[in-house]
C-alpha positions in Angstrom: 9.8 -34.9 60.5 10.3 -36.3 57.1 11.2 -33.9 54.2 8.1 -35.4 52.2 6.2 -33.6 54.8 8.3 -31.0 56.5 5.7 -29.2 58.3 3.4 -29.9 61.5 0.3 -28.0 60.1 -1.5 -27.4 56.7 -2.7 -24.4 55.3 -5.6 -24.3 52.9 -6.3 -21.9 50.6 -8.7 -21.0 48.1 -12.8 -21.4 48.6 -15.1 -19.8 51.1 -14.0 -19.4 54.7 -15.1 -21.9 56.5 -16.6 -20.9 60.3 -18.0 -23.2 63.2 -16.8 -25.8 65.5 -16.4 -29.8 64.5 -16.3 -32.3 67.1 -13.6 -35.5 66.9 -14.8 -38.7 67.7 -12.7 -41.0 69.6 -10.7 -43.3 67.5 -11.7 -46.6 68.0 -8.4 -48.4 67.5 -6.9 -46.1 70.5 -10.0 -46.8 72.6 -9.3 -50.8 72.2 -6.0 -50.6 73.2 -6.7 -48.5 76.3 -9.3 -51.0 77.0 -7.6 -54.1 76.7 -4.3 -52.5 78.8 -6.4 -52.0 81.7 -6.0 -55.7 82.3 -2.4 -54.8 83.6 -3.2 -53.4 87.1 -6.1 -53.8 89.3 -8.3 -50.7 89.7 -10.9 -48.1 88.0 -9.8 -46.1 84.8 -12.2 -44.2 82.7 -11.6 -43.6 79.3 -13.0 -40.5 77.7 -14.1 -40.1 73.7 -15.1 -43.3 73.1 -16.5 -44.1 69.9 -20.1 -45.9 70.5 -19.3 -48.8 68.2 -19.5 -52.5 67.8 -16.2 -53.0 68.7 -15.8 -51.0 71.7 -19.0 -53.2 73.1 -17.3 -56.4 71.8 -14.4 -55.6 73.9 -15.9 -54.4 77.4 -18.0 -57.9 76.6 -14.7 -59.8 76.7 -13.2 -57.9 79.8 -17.2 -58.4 81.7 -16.1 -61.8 81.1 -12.4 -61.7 82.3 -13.8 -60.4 85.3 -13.8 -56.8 84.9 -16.8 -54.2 85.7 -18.0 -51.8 83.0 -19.9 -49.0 83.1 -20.7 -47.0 79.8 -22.1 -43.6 79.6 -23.2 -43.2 76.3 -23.8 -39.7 76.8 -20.4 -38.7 78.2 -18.5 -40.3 75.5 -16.9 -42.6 78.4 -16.2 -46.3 80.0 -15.4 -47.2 83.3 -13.3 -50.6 83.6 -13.2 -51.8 87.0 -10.7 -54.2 86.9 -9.9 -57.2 90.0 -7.1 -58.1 91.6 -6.8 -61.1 89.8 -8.8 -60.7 86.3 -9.7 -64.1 84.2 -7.1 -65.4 81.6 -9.3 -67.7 79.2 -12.0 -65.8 77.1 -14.6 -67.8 75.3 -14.9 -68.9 71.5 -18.0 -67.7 70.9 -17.7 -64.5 71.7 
């Protein structure tokens, strides 16, 4: 840990006391990276906490094309990449 920031947790004072629950959000640059690794074996993976964004629908576009299944559960929060034993290599332009 670096001596700028030498702790692991913050501590806020001051204010009112904040109660209730927040929920995190996957983070989409994770999520693209998970999706795109799953090119690297053939099988199913799931991904949980994913973000429903653009990006994350560009991306299971290109692996659809490279061969892969997708299933999305929007209301899970999770993808399904089914992925062949011999995905495509060439995505298109235009996508």
């Amino acid at each position: 840990m670096s001596e700028r920031f030498p702790r692991d947790r913050f501590a806020v004072e001051g204010g009112a006391k904040l109660v209730g629950e927040v929920t995190v959000t996957g983070a989409k640059n994770s999520v693209l990276k998970l999706m795109a690794v799953t090119l690297m074996a053939p099988g199913r993976f799931t991904i949980q906490n994913v973000p429903d964004i653009a990006d994350v629908t560009m991306m299971a576009e290109l692996l659809s094309r490279l061969g892969c299944t997708i299933e999305r559960d929007l209301a899970r929060s999770s993808i399904t990449i089914t992925v062949p034993e011999e995905p495509g290599h060439r995505a298109e332009y235009e996508l």
